[in-house]
C-alpha positions in Angstrom: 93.5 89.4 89.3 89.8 91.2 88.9 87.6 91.0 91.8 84.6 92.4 92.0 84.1 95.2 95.0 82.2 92.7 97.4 85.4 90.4 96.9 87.6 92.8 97.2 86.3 93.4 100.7 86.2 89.7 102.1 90.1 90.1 100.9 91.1 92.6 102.7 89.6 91.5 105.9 91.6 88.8 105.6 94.8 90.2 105.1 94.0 92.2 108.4 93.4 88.8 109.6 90.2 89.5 111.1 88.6 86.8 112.9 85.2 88.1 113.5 82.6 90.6 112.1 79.6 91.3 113.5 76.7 92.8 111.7 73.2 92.0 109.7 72.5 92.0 106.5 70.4 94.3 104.2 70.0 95.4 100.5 72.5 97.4 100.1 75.4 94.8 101.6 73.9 91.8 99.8 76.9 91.3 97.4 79.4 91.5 100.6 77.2 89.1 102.5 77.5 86.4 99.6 81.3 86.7 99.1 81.4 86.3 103.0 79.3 83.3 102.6 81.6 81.5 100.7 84.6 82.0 102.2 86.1 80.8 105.6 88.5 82.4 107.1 86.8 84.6 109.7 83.0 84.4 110.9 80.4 86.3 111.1 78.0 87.5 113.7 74.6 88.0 113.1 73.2 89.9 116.0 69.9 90.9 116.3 70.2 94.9 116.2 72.7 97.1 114.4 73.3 98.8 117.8 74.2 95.4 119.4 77.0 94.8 116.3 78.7 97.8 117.0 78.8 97.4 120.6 80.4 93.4 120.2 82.8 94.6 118.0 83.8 97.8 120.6 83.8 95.3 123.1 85.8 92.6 121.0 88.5 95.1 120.7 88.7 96.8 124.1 88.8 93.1 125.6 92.0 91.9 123.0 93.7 94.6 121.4 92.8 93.8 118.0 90.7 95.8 115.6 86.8 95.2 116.1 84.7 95.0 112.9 81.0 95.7 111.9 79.2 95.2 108.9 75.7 96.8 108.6 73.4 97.9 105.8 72.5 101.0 104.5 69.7 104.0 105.8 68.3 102.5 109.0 71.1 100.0 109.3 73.8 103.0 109.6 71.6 104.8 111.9 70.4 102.3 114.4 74.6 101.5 114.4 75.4 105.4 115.5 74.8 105.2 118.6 77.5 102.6 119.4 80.0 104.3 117.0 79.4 107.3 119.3 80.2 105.0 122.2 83.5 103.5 121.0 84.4 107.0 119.7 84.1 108.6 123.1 86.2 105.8 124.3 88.8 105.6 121.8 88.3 102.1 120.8 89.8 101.3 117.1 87.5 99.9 115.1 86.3 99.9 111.3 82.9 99.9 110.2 81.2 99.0 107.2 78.4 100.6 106.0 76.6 99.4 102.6 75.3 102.7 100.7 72.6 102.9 97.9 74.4 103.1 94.7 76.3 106.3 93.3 73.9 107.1 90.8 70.9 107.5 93.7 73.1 109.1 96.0 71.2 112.3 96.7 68.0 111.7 95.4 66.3 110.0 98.8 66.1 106.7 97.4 64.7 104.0 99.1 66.9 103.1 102.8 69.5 106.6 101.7 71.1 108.5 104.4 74.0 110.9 104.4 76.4 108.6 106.2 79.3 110.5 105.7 77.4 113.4 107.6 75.8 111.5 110.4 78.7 110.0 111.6 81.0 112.7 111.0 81.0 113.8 114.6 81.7 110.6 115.9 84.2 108.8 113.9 88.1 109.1 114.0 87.2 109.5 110.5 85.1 108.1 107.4 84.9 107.4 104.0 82.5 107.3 100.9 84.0 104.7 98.2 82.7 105.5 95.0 85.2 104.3 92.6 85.9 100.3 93.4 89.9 100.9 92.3 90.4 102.9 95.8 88.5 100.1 98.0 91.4 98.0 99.1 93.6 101.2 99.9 90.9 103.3 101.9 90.2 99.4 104.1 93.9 99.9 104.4 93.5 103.3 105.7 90.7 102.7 107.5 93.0 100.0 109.7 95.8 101.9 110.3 93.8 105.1 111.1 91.6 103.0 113.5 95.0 101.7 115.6 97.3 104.3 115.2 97.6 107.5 117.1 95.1 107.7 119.5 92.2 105.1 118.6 89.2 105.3 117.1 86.1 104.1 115.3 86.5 104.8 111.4 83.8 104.0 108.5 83.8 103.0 105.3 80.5 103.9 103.7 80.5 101.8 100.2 77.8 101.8 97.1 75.8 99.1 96.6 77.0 99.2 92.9 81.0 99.8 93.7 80.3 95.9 95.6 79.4 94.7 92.4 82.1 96.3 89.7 85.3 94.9 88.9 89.2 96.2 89.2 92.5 94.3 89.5 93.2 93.2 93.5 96.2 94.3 95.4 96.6 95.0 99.2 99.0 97.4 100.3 101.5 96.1 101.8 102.3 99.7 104.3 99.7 102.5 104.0 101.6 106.0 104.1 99.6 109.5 104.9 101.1 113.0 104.3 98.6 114.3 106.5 98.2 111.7 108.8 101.5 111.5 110.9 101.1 110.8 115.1 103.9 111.7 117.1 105.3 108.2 119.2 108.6 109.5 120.7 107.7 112.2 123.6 109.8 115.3 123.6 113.2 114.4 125.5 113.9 117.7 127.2 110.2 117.8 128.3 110.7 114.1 129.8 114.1 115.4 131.7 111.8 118.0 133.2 109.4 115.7 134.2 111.6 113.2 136.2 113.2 116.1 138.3 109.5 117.3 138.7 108.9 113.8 140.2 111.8 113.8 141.8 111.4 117.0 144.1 107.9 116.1 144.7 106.7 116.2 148.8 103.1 115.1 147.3 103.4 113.4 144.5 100.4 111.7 142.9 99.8 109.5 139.7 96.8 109.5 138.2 96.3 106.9 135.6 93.6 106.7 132.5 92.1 104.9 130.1 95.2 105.5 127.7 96.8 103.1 129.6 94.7 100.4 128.8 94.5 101.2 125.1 98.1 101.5 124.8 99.0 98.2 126.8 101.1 100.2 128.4 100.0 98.8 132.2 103.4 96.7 133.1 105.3 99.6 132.5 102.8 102.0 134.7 103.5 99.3 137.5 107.3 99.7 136.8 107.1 103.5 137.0 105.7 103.6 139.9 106.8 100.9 142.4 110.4 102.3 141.6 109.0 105.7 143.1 107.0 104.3 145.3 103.9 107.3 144.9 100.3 106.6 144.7 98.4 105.7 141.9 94.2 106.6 141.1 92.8 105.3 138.0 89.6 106.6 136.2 87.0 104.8 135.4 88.5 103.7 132.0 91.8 103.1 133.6 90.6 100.4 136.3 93.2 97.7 135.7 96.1 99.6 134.6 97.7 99.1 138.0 96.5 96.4 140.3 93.6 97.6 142.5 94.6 95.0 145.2 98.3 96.8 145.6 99.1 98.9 148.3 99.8 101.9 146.3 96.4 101.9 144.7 94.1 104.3 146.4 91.3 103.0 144.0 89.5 104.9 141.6 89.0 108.9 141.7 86.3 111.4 140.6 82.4 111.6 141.2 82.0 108.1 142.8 86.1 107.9 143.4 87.0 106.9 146.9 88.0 110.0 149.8 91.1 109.0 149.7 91.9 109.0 145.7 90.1 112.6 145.7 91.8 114.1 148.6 95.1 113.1 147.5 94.5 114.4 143.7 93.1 117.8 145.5 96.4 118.2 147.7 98.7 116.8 145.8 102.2 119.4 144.6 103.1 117.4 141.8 100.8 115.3 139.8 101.2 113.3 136.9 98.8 112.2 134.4 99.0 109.2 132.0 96.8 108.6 129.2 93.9 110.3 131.1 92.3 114.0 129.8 91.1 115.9 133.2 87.3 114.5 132.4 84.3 116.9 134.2 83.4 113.7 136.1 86.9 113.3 137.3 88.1 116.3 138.6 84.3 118.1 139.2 84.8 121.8 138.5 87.9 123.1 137.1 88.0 126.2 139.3 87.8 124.5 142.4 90.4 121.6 141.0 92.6 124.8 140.0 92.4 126.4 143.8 95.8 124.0 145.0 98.6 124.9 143.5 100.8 122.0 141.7 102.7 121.3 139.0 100.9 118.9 136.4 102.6 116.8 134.0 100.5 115.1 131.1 101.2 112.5 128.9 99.1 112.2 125.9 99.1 110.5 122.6 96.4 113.2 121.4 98.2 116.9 121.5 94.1 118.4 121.8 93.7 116.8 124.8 96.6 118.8 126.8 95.4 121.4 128.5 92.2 121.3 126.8 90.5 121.4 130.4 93.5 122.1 132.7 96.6 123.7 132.4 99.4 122.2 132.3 103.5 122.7 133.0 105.1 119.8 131.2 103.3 118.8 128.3 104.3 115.6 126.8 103.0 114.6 123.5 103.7 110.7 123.1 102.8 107.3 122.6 102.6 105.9 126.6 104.7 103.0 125.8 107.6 104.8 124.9 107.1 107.5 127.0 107.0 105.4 130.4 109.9 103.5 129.2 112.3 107.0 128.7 111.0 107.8 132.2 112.3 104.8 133.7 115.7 104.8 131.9 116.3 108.6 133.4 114.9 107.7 136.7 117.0 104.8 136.9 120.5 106.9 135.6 118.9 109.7 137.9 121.7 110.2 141.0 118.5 111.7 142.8 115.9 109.8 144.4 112.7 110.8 146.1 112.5 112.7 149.4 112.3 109.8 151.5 110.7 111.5 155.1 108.0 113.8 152.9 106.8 110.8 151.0 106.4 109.3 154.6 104.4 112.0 155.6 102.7 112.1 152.6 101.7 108.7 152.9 100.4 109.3 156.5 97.8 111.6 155.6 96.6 109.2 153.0 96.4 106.7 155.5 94.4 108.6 157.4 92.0 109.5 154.7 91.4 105.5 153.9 90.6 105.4 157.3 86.8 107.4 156.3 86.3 103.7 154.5 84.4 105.6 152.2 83.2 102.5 150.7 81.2 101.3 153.8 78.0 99.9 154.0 75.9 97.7 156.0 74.6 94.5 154.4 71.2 92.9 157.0 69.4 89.9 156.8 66.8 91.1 155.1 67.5 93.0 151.8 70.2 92.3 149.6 72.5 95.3 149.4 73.9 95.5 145.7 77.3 96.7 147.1 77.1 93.0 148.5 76.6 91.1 145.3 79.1 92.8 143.5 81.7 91.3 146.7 80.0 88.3 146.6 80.8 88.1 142.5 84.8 89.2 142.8 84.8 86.3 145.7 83.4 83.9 143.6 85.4 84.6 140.4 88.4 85.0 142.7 88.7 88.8 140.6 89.4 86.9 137.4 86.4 87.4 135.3 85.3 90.2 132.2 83.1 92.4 134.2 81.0 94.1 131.4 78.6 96.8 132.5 75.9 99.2 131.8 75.3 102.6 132.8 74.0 103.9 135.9 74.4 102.8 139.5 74.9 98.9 139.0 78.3 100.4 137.3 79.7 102.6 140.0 79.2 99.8 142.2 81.0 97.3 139.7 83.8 99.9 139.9 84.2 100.4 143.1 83.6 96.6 144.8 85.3 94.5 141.9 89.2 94.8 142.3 90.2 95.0 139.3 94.3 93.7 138.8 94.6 93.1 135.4 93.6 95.4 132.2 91.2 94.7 129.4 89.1 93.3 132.2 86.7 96.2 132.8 84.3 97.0 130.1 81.9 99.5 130.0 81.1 102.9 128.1 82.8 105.7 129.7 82.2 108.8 127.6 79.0 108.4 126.1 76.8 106.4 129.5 75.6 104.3 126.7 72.9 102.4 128.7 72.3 98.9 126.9 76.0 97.8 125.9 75.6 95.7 128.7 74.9 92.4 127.0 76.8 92.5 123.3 79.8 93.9 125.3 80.1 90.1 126.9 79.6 88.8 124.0 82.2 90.8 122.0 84.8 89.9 125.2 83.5 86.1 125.4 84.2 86.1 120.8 87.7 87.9 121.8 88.5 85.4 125.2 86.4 81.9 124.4 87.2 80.5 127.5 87.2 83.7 129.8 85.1 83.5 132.5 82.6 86.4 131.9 79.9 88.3 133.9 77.7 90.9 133.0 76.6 93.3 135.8 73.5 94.8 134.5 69.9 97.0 135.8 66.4 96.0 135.2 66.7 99.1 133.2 69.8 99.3 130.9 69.0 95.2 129.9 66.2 95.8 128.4 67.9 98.1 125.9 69.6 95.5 123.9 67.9 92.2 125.6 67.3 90.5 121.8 70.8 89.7 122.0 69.8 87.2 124.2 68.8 85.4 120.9 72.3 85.8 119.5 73.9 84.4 122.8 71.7 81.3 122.5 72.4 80.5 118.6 76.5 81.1 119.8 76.2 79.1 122.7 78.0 82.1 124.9 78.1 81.0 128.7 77.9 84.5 130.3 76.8 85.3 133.2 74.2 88.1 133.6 74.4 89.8 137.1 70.9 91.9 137.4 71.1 94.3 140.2 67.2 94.9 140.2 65.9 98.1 142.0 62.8 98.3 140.1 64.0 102.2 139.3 66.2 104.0 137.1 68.5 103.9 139.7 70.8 107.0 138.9 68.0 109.0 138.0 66.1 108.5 141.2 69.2 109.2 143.4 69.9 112.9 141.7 66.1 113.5 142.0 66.1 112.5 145.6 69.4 114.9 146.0 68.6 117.5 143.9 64.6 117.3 143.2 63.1 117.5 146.5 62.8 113.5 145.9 60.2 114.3 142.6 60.4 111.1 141.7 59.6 111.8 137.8 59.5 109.0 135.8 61.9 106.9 137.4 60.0 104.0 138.9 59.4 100.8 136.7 56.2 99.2 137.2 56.0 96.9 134.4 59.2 94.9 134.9 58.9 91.4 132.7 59.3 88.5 134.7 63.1 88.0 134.0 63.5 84.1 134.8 61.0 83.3 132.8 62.2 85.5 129.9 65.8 84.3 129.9 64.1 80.8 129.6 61.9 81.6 127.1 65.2 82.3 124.5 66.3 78.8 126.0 68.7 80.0 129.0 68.7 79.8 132.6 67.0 82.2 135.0 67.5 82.3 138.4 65.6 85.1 141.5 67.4 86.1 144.5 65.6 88.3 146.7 67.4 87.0 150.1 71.0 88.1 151.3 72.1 84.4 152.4 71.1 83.4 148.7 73.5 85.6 147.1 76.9 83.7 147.3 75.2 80.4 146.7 73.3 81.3 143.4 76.8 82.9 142.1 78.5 79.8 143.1 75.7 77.5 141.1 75.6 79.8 138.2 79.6 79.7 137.5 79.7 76.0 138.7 77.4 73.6 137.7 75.9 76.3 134.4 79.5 76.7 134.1 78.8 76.2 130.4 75.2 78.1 130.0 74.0 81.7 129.6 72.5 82.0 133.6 70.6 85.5 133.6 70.1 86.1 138.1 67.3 88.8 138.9 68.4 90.1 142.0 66.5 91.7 143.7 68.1 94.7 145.8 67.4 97.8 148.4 65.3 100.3 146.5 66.9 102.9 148.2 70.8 102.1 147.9 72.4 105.2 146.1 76.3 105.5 145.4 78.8 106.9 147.9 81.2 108.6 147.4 79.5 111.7 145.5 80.8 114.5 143.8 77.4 116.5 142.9 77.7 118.2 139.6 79.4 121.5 139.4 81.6 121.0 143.0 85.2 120.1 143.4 87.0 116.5 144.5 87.3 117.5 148.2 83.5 118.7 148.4 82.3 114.6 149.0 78.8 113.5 150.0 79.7 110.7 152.1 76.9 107.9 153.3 77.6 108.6 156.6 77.1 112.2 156.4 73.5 112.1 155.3 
């Protein structure tokens, strides 16, 4: 059967069974976007910025497990898409993007909308590709999906001529893509495992400490397992909120710059700590040296072998797919004649107690400004901790993280690795594409909205009920906390004095607006907005203290146990 290139692709999304592509169109795609046209077996999402298309499809994936896809043109198109392929790169997330190129013969000779694709991205992709021979299309898509999932995720591109789109070759999919070069390890080491469950075993102060390879991996039932059969104390990072129920005893909440006292003291004085799908991040563990000054035995498990002892050594290395890992942990813990020390863990368990006791998370909400912390409460309350939180980057997220309990994975969606201000708003529409009737909010800064805020044109041809949560300090809200901490308060560029007027800009593309600048307005305008707009796009400006910064803090370059607590200033 002879397709022609642009055929050949609308094919081989389908046999991937894609449901969704997000993207916009351009010269260089026009055959693709005219085979996609006539076919209908997966939509496609027209956004209203290339950034916005890889952010939906990031967030389409990281919300359902399945392989997010972008389509976007060639030149600008590519580059106004990098930054979100960095995003999802930093992250891990598999996805495939599809880049239209100019043809082969112009490659090279800065024809009109060429870029070096293949180059720009390089840094941040998994991998890529340049097609330039329409007989190796289907099997580099092929590659492209199974690169993307396997191992540990990734974005990966597929940069393709305008002219290969329009040739013609005989059609066949591979049925099983095979890689000489290309072969991740699933099964950990055994004798490494056996180490690590009499490790676990003799531990006085044992401590998990759980990532965002848990999430990626779906590997969060069997983390639960694992460690209610110990009974030790879990943190998750950032990326891994969700992996174990936040609302469980053993949970001591999240770690790191903005982790709670009692996660960061326990990761400081732990003897034997075990990490799972998590890489000793700089804004986990502060500064190496000081992290390094306890002495304890580490055990990492990692799908990616780089990522071991990259920033911290470690004693038992195990290189593994979670998964299978976790579940050869819990069959030799479970034939294990030994069992964990019983009166230490009781102790152990004491002094985290007492550390919980800081309530490092306290603040005081009054009657007359509306504290963010509080609206954040207010939102879990009113969702009953059920909904997609997206975010986007600065203080509105730390306070996501720390006041939404978060029970379930795939929940929590933000950008990690990269701070990618403006994912906010195409990451709940990628989640609402991937859940259609998930109850989804959006927690958001007057700042980081206005990054991507076209998209609230694609959310009103879609029809997508989120709900945008607008923490509005009038500042760049991280910025002016570390410039009041370590600026002498130089306020540089920070305040925003030009905000629009939000309500009447969310009406404007035909949604709701609602402003709360009162504390005994909060909970009711949350309750109206998921209630009776149940069913529309509700964007609510509210209007918070100027002055709230986030507590917990780790400043830059200190260790875990070095906190600046609210109380304390």
């Amino acid at each position: 059967m002879q397709l022609t290139g642009a055929e050949i692709v609308i094919r081989c999304l389908q046999e991937e069974k894609v449901e969704y592509v997000f993207g916009y169109p351009g010269g260089s795609v026009l055959f693709i976007y005219d085979e996609l046209f006539k076919q209908d077996k997966f939509k496609h999402v027209l956004v209203r910025h290339e950034q916005a298309a890889v952010h939906a499809a990031d967030a389409y994936s990281r919300s359902s497990n399945k392989i997010g896809v972008c389509l976007v043109t060639s030149g600008p198109g590519v580059t106004n898409a990098v930054t979100g392929i960095a995003t999802a790169h930093m992250d891990s997330v598999p996805m495939v993007i599809i880049s239209g190129q100019v043809p082969t013969a112009y490659i090279g000779q800065d024809a009109f909308q060429e870029c070096d694709t293949v180059g720009i991205t390089r840094p941040c992709v998994k991998h890529n590709f340049l097609v330039k021979d329409v007989r190796d299309l289907a099997v580099t898509l092929k590659k492209a999906f199974y690169i993307a999932k396997t191992g540990r995720p990734g974005p990966v591109l597929v940069d393709i001529p305008k002219d290969v789109t329009n040739q013609k070759c005989e059609f066949e999919y591979p049925k099983m893509i095979s890689m000489r070069s290309y072969n991740p390890v699933v099964k950990g080491h055994g004798g490494q495992i056996k180490k690590a469950v009499q490790m676990l075993l003799d531990a006085k102060r044992p401590m998990i400490y759980a990532g965002g390879g848990v999430i990626l991996s779906d590997a969060a039932d069997r983390l639960v397992k694992f460690a209610r059969s110990l009974g030790y104390p879990v943190t998750n990072t950032l990326m891994g909120l969700g992996g174990y129920p936040a609302t469980d005893k053993q949970s001591l909440g999240m770690l790191g710059m903005h982790g709670t006292y009692e996660a960061n003291m326990a990761m400081q004085n732990c003897d034997v700590l075990i990490a799972v799908g998590a890489r000793f991040d700089d804004r986990v563990i502060g500064n190496p040296a000081h992290f390094g000054e306890v002495a304890r035995k580490i055990i990492h498990i990692d799908i990616d072998p780089s990522s071991i002892s990259k920033r911290v050594r470690v004693d038992v290395p195990i290189v593994g797919n979670l998964p299978d890992v976790l579940d050869e942990l819990q069959k030799l813990l479970e034939a294990s004649a030994g069992v964990p020390d019983a009166k230490a863990l009781a102790t152990w368990w004491k002094q985290i107690d007492e550390w919980r006791s800081k309530k490092s998370l306290k603040y005081k909400q009054g009657k007359e400004i509306i504290m963010p912390q509080y609206v954040v409460e207010k939102l879990y309350e009113v969702t009953g901790g059920d909904a997609f939180v997206t975010s986007d980057v600065g203080q509105h997220q730390m306070w996501a993280a720390q006041y939404y309990k978060f029970d379930k994975p795939r929940r929590w969606i933000n950008s990690g690795g990269l701070g990618t201000m403006g994912v906010g708003l195409p990451y709940a529409m990628g989640v609402r594409f991937a859940n259609p009737k998930a109850t989804v909010a959006c927690v958001t800064g007057e700042a980081s909205i206005q990054m991507n805020i076209q998209e609230l044109s694609t959310a009103k041809q879609f029809r997508l009920p989120i709900k945008i949560i607008n923490l509005n300090n009038r500042y760049l809200g991280m910025v002016r906390q570390w410039q009041q901490m370590f600026h002498g308060n130089r306020y540089a560029e920070s305040y925003v004095d030009a905000l629009p007027d939000f309500v009447k800009l969310a009406e404007s593309y035909g949604h709701v607006g609602m402003k709360i600048e009162r504390p005994a307005d909060v909970e009711p305008a949350l309750r109206e907005a998921f209630t009776r707009h149940k069913n529309d796009l509700v964007f609510m400006d509210f209007l918070t203290d100027q002055t709230a910064n986030v507590y917990p803090m780790v400043a830059a370059g200190k260790g875990l146990s070095e906190m600046i607590l609210a109380e304390e200033l």
